[in-house]
PLY file of the C-alpha trace (Angstrom):
ply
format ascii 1.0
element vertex 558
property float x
property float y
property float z
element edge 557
property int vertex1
property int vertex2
end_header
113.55 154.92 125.96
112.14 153.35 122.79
109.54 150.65 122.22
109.53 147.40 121.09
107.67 145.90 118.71
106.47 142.65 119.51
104.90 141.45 115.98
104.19 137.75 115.93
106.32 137.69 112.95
109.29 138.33 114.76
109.01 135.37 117.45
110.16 138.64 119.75
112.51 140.08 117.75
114.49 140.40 114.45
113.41 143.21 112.26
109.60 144.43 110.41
109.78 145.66 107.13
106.87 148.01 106.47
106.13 149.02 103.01
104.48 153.16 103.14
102.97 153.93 100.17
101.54 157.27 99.76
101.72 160.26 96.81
102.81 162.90 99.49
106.62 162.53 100.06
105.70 164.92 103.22
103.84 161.93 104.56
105.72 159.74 104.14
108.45 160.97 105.58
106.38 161.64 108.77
105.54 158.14 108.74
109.07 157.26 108.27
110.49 159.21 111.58
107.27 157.32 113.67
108.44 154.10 113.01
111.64 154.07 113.16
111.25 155.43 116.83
110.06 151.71 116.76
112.92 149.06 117.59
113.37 146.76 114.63
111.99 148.52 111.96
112.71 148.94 108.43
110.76 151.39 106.47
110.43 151.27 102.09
107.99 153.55 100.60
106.30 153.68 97.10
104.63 156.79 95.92
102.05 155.15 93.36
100.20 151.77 93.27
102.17 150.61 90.46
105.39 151.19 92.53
103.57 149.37 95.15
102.68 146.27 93.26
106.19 146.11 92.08
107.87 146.09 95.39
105.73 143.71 96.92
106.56 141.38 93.93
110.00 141.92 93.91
110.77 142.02 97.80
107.26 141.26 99.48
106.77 143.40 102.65
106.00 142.23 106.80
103.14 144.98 106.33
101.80 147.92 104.02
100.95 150.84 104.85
98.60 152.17 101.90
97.29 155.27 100.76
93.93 155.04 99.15
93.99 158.02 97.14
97.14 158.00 94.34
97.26 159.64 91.55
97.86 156.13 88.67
95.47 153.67 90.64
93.19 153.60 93.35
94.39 152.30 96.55
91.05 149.65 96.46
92.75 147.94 93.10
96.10 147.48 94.30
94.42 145.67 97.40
92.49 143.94 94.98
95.22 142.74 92.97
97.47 141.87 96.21
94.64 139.37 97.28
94.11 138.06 93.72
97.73 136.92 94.06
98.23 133.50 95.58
102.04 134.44 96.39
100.88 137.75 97.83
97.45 137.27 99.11
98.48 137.00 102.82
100.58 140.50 103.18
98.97 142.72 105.87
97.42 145.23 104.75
96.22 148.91 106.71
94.39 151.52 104.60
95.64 154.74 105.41
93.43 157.78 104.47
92.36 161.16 105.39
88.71 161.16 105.00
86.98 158.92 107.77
83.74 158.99 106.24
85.08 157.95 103.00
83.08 155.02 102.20
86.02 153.03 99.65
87.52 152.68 102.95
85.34 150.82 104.57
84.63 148.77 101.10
88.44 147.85 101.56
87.75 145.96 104.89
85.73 143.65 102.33
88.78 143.14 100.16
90.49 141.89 102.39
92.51 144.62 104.88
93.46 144.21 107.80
92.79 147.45 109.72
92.04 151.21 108.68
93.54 154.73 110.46
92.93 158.01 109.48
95.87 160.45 109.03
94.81 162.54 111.55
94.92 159.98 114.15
98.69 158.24 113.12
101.22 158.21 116.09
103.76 156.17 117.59
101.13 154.44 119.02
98.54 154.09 116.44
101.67 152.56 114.21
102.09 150.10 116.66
98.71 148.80 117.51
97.39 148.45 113.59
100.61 146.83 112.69
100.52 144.56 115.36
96.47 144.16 114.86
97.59 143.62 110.89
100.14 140.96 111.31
98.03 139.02 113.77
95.19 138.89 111.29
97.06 138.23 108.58
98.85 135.16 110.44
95.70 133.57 111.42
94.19 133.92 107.58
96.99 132.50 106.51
96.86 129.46 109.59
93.05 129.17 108.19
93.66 129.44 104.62
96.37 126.73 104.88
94.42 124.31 106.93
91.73 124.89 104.63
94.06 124.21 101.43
95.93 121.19 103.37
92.46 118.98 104.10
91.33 119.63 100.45
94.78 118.26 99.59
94.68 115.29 101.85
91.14 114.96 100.91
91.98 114.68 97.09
94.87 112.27 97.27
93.52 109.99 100.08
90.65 109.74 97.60
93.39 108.63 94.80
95.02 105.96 97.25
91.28 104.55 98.42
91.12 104.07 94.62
94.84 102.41 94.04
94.12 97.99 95.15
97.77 97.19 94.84
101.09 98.44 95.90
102.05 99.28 92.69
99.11 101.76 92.33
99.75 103.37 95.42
103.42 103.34 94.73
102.18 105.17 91.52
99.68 107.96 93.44
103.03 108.92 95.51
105.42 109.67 92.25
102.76 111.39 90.46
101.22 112.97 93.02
104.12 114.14 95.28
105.17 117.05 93.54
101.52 118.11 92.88
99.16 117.76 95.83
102.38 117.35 98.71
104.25 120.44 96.77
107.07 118.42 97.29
110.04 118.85 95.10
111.75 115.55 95.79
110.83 112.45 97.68
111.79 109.04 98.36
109.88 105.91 99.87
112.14 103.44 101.83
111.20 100.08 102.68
112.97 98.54 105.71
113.42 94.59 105.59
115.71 92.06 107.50
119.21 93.29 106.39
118.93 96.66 104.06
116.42 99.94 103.53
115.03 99.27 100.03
114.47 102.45 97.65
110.56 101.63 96.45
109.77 104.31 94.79
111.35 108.10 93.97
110.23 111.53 92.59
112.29 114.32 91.77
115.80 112.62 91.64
117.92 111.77 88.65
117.83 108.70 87.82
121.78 107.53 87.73
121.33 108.70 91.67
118.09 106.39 92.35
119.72 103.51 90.78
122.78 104.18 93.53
120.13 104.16 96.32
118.08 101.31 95.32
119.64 98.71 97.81
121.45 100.79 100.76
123.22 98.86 103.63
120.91 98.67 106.68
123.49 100.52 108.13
123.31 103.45 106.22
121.64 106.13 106.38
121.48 105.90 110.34
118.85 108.63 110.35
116.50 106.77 108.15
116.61 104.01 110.04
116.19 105.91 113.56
113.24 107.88 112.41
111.31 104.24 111.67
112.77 102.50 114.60
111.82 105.35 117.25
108.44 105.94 115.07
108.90 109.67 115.34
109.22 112.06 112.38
112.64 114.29 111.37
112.47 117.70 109.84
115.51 119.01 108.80
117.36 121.79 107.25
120.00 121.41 104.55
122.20 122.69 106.96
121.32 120.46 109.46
122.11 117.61 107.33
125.30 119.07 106.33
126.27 119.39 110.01
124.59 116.38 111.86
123.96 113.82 108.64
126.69 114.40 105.94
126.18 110.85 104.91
122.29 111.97 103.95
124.08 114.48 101.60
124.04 112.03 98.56
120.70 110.22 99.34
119.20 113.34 100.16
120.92 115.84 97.35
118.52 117.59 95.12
119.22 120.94 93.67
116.89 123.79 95.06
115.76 121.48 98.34
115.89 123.22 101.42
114.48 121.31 103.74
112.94 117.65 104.22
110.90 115.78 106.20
111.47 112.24 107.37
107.86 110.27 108.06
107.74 106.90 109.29
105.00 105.05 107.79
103.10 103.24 111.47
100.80 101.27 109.46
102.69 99.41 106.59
103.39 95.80 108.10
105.82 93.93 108.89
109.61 95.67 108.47
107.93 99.38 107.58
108.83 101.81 105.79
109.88 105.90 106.00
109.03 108.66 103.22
111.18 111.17 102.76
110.20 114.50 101.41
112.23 117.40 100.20
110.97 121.24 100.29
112.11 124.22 98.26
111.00 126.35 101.42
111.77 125.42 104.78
108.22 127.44 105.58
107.03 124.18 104.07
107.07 122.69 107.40
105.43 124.91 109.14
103.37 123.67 112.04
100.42 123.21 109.80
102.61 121.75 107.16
104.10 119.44 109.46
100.47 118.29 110.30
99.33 118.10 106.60
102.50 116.06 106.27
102.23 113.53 109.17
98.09 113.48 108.18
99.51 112.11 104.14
101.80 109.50 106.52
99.33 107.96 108.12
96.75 107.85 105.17
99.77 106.48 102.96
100.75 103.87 105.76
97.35 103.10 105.81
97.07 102.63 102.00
100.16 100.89 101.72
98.89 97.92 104.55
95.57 97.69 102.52
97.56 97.15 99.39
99.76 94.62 101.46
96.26 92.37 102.21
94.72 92.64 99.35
97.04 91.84 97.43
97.86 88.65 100.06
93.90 88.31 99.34
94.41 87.77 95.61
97.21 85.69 95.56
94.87 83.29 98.23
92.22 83.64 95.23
94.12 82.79 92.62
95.15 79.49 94.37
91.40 78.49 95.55
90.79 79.00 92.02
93.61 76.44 91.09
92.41 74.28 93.62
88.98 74.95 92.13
89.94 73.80 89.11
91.20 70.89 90.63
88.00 69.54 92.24
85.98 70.39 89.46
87.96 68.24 86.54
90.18 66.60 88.40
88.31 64.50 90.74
84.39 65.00 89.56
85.38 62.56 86.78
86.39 59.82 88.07
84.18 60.09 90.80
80.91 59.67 88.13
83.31 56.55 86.90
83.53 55.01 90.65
79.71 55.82 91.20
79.03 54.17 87.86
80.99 51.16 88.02
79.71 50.67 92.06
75.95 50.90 90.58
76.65 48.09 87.85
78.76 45.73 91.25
75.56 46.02 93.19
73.64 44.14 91.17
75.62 41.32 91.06
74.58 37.81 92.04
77.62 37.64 94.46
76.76 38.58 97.63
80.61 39.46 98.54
80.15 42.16 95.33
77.35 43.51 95.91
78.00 44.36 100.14
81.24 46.05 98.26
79.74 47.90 95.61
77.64 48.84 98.41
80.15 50.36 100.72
82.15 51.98 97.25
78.90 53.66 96.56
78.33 55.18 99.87
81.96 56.55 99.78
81.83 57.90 96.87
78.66 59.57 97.03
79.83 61.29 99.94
83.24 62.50 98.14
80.85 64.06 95.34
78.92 65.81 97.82
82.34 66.92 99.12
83.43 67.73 96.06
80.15 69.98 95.40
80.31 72.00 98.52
84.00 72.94 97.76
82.41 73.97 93.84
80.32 75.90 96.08
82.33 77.39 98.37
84.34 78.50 95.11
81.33 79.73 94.12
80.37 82.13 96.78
84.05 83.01 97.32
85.22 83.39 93.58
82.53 83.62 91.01
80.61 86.80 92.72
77.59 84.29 94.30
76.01 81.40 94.19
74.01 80.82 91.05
69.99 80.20 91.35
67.49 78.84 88.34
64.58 80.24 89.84
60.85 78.36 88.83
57.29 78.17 90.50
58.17 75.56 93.05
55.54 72.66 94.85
56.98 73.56 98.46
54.49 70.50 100.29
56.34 67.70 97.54
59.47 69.35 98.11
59.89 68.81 101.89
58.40 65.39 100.88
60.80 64.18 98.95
63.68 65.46 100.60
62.69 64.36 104.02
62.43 60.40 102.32
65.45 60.77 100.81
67.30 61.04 104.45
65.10 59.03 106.34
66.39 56.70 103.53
70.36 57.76 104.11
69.46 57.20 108.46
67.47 53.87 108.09
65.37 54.16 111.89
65.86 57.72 112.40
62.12 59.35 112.17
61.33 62.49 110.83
58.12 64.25 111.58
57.39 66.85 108.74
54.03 69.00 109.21
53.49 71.31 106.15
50.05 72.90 104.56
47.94 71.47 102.03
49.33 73.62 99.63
52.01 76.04 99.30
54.41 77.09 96.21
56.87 79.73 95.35
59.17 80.89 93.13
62.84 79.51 94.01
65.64 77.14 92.52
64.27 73.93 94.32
67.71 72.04 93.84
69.08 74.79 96.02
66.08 74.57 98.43
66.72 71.16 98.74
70.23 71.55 99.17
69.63 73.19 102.58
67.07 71.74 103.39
68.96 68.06 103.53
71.41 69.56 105.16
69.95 70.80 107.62
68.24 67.56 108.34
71.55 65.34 107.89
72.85 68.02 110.87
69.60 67.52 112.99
69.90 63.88 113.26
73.58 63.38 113.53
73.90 66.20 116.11
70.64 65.52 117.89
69.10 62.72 120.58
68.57 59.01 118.74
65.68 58.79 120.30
63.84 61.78 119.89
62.20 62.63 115.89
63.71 65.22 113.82
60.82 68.08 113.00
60.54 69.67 109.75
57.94 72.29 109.92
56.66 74.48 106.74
55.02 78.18 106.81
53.83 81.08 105.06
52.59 84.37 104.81
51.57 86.74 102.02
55.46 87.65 101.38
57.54 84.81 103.06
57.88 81.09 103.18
59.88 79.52 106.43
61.39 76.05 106.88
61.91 74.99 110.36
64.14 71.99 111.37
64.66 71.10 114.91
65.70 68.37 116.77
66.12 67.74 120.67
69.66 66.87 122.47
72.48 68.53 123.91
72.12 72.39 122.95
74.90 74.43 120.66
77.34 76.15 123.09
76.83 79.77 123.29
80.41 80.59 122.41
79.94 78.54 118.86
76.99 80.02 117.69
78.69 83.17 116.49
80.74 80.75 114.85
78.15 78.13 112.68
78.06 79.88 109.42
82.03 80.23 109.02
83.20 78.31 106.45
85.12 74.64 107.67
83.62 75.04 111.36
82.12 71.91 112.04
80.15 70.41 114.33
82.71 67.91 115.51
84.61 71.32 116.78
81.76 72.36 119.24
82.64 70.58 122.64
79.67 67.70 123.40
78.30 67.75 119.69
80.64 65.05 118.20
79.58 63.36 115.09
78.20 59.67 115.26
79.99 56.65 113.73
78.84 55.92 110.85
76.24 53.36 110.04
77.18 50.11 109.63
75.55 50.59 105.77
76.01 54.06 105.07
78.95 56.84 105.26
78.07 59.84 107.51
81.43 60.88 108.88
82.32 64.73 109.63
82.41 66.59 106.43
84.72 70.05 105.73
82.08 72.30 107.57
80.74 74.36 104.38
77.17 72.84 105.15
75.73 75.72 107.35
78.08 78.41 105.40
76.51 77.09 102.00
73.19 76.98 102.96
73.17 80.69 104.20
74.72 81.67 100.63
72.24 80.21 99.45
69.38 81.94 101.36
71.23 85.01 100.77
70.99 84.25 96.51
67.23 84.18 97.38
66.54 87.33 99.28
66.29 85.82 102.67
68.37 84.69 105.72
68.92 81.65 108.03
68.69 81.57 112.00
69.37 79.44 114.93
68.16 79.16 118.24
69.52 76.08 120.91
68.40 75.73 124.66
68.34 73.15 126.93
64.57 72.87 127.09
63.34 73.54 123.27
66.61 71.89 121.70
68.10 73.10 118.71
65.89 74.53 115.70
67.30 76.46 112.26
65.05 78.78 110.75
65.04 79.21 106.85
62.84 82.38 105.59
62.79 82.82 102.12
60.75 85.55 100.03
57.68 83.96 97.98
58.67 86.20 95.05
62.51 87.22 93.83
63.45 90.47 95.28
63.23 93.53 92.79
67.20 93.52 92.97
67.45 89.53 91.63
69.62 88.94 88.66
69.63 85.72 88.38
68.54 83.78 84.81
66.10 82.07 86.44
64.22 85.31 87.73
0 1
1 2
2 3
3 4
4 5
5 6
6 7
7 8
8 9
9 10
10 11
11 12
12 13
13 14
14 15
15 16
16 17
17 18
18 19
19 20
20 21
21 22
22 23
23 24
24 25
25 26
26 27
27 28
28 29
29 30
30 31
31 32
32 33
33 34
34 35
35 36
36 37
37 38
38 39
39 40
40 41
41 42
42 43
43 44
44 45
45 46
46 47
47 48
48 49
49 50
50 51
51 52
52 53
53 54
54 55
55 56
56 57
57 58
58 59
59 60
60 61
61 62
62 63
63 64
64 65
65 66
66 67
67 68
68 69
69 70
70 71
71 72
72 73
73 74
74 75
75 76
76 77
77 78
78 79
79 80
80 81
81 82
82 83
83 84
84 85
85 86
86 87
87 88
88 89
89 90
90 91
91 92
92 93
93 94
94 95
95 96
96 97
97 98
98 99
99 100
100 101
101 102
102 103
103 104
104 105
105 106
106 107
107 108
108 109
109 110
110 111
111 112
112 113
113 114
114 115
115 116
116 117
117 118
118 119
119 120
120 121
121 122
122 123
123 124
124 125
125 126
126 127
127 128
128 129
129 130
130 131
131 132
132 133
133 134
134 135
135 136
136 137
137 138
138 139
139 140
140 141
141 142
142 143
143 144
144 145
145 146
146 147
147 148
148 149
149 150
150 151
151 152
152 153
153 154
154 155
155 156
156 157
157 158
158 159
159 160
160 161
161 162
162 163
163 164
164 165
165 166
166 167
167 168
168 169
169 170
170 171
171 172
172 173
173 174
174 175
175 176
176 177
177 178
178 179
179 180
180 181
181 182
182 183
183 184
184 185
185 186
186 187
187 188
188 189
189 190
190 191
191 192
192 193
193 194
194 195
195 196
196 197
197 198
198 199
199 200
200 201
201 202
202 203
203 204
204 205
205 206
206 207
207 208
208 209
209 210
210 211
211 212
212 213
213 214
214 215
215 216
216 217
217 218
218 219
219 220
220 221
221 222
222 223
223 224
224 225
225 226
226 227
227 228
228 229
229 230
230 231
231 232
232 233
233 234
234 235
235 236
236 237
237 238
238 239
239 240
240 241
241 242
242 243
243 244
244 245
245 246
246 247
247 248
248 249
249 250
250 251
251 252
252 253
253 254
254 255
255 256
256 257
257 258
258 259
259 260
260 261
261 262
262 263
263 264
264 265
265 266
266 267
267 268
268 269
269 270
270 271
271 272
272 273
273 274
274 275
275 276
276 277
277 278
278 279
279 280
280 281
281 282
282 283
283 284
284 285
285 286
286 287
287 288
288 289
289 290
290 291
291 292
292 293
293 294
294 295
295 296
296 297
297 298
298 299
299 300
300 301
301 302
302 303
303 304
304 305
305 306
306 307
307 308
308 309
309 310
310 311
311 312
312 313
313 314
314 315
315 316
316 317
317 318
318 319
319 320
320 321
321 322
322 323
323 324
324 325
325 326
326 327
327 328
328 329
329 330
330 331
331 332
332 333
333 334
334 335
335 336
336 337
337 338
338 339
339 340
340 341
341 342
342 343
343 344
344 345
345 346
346 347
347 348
348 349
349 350
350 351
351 352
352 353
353 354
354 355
355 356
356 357
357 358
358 359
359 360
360 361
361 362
362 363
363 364
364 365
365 366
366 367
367 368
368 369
369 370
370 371
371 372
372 373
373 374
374 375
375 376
376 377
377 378
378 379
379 380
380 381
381 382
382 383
383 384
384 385
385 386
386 387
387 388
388 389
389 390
390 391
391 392
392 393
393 394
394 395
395 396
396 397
397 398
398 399
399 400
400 401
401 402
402 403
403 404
404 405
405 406
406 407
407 408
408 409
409 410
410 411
411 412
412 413
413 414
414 415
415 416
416 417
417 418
418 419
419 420
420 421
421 422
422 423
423 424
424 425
425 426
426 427
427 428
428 429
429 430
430 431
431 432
432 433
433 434
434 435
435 436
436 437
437 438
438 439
439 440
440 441
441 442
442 443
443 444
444 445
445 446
446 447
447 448
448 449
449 450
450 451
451 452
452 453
453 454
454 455
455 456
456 457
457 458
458 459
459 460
460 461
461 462
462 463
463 464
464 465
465 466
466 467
467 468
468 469
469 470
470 471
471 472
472 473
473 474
474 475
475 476
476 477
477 478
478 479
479 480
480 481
481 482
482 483
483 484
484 485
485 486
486 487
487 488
488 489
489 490
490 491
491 492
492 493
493 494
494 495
495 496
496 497
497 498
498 499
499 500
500 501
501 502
502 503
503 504
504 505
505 506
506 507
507 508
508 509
509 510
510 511
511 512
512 513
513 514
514 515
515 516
516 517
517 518
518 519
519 520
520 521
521 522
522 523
523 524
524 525
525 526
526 527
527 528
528 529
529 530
530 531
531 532
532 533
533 534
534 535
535 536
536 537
537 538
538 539
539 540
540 541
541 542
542 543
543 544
544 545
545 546
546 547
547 548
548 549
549 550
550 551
551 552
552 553
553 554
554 555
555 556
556 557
């Protein structure tokens, strides 16, 4: 009864064609009458290394058998020049030889062969075992080598699509990169929308055929449209096609294509999409193609979504800048006219003028402040920060003067400020101020009438603090995550409603930049903003700023 070869290139069976190369036509022909005592096999020889090189090239081998001694070239430099090959590197390889002491043998193992026997020792057996020991070697190199080969791929173009911001660019990665990092001879990327699949982009086809396929019913191809709707991917043979999917046989024609792979894209938004790949070699797909393959999906999908928001992202900039542009010449002019004009009505004689140049002025004052926080906001948002004119600054005057300035805006409202004698630094004190009244304006329309706002001033060798507090109900836990987010107001937090306004000034709910604004602003300086609120020490914001500009500070006024 005769074996069986079980090689793991035969999946069990099918047939193992084994390459014996030797000078000695005696051996060879001993080696010939082993095997084929073997089921399945089917035996070539070559009697020099040239013969040997050109039969692998020509018809490459399941395994060789090789001689290490021939008389034109060493058996070591044809091994050498197999593994040099990248088409041939990953043929099996046994050195066969009759000397077991003879040390090229055992240099061969470092070239790259699978397994050695000595001529003396070959039997039905022996065959067996080193081919079988030679093929499972082999097959796992090759597993490694193309895992190894695969990341660096996947490595290299998910680099290129981290690169590409808009769809266009990453449509533009996938055409040129396709047939060059995917080895892909052909592909296609289909968008699916509301009533059609959408040809976005195509490599490899000619071009009369991708202007038929730009615009295909929703109802054809079925299989495209499965393959996205189930989320699962399709690998398919020409044949398979031919038999299961003739209608693919246009979309999918491409001379020299053997096989393709259908990849729905999971992470491309709304509608989705499906890539479709076509392969010269169905080996292409492979298990650890298949993985390389659905890897590039997902990094594509991926790609593909981030393209989607940023590009949703730009088109939001481009109309805050409009609106921008808007606020900044559209209304800061004839704001300065209102302001002016009110000034001039106030003092007036008439009594009945001047309450109403009065009341104009207060409402228009608080439209330009509006109208500067949204310049800010556009600032921070658009115009890569907020702008500082940095100078040696009087801190002590500073919180003086801003602190009479809204005791003047809140007429009864006192504010206790307790600062050193002395203390300066170097900062943009318009800025300073700017969150520094806010913070105040927030204290006392937010906090308990009848308790005193407190403004408290610090320092050490490095950093300068501004403390404002104020007693009253305390900031709900759930909205302090939530204060420095631009247009969150306090008239949003639950039991921290604005006041009505004064009977003589304007101090209704503004847009909710105040709090985002002023930590911009801290930020521009080097130094950061906090909050604290509890039923027992009220509410107190904590502005640290550094004395000196940080080393990293570009700003003009540095």
């Amino acid at each position: 009864m005769s074996s069986v070869l079980h090689s793991p290139l035969l999946g069990g069976g099918g047939t193992v064609r084994v390459l014996v190369a030797d000078d000695d036509p005696s051996h060879r022909e001993f080696v010939r009458r082993l095997l084929q005592r073997l089921e399945g096999m089917v035996v070539v020889e070559a009697a020099s290394g040239h013969e040997v090189l050109a039969q692998v090239a020509a018809h490459p081998p399941d395994v060789v058998l090789l001689d290490l001694h021939m008389p034109d070239q060493h058996g070591s430099e044809v091994l050498a020049q197999l593994r040099r090959s990248d088409d041939l590197r990953h043929i099996p390889v046994v050195i066969v030889t009759e000397d077991p002491n003879d040390e090229a043998m055992w240099n061969s193992l470092a070239l790259g062969a699978e397994d050695i026997i000595g001529k003396e020792e070959i039997s039905t057996r022996s065959l067996r075992r080193v081919i079988l020991n030679a093929t499972t070697r082999a097959t796992l190199r090759r597993a490694a080598d193309d895992a190894a080969r695969h990341m660096r791929r996947l490595q290299q173009i998910t680099a290129l699509l981290s690169a590409a911001p808009g769809r266009a660019e990453v449509l533009g990665v996938l055409a040129t990169q396709g047939p060059i990092l995917l080895g892909a001879q052909a592909g296609a990327l289909w968008h699916l929308d509301e009533h059609r699949l959408r040809l976005e982009e195509c490599f490899g086809v000619e071009p009369e055929v991708a202007l038929s396929l730009r615009g295909t019913p929703r109802s054809s191809p079925r299989l495209l449209l499965e393959a996205r709707q189930v989320q699962e991917p399709q690998w398919l043979s020409r044949d398979s096609i031919r038999r299961q999917f003739p209608s693919l046989l246009g979309p999918l024609r491409h001379e020299g294509v053997e096989a393709w792979a259908l990849l729905p894209l999971h992470h491309e938004g709304p509608g989705g999409g499906v890539l479709c790949l076509g392969f010269r070699r169905p080996d292409e797909l492979s298990d650890e193609g298949r993985l390389f393959l659905l890897g590039f999906a997902e990094v594509l999908g991926q790609a593909l979504e981030r393209a989607r928001l940023y590009e949703r992202e730009m088109a939001q900039v481009a109309t805050e800048r409009r609106f921008s542009g808007l606020v900044s010449h559209d209304l800061r002019t004839p704001l300065s006219a209102i302001v002016t004009g009110a000034a001039l009505l106030e003092t007036s004689s008439d009594p009945t003028a001047s309450a109403v140049s009065l009341r104009i002025l207060s409402s228009a004052r608080r439209m330009q402040r509006l109208v500067e926080d949204l310049l800010d906001l556009s600032r921070t948002r658009l115009d890569g920060g907020m702008p500082l004119q940095r100078r040696p600054v009087d801190l002590v005057k500073l919180v003086a003067e801003v602190a009479e300035e809204v005791r003047a805006a809140f007429a009864g409202r006192p504010i206790a400020t307790d600062t050193p004698v002395a203390l300066s630094a170097r900062c943009d004190p318009d800025r300073v101020a700017q969150v520094l009244g806010n913070l105040m304006r927030n204290a006392i329309l937010h906090g308990d009438a009848t308790a005193p706002i407190e403004v408290r001033l610090g320092a050490d060798d490095d950093w300068v603090w501004f403390t404002v507090s104020n007693q009253g109900k305390p900031i709900p836990d759930d909205a302090l995550p939530h204060l420095f987010n631009p247009f969150f107001r306090g008239a949003d937090v639950p039991g921290r409603s604005d006041r009505p306004p004064s009977p003589t000034t304007s101090h209704r709910a503004g847009l909710g930049l105040g709090l985002y604004i002023a930590r911009h602003i801290a930020q521009a300086h080097g130094g950061f903003i906090a909050v604290t609120s509890s039923i027992e020490a009220g509410t107190s914001f904590r502005v640290t700023l550094p004395r000196q500009p940080p080393p990293s500070s570009l700003d003009p006024g540095r």
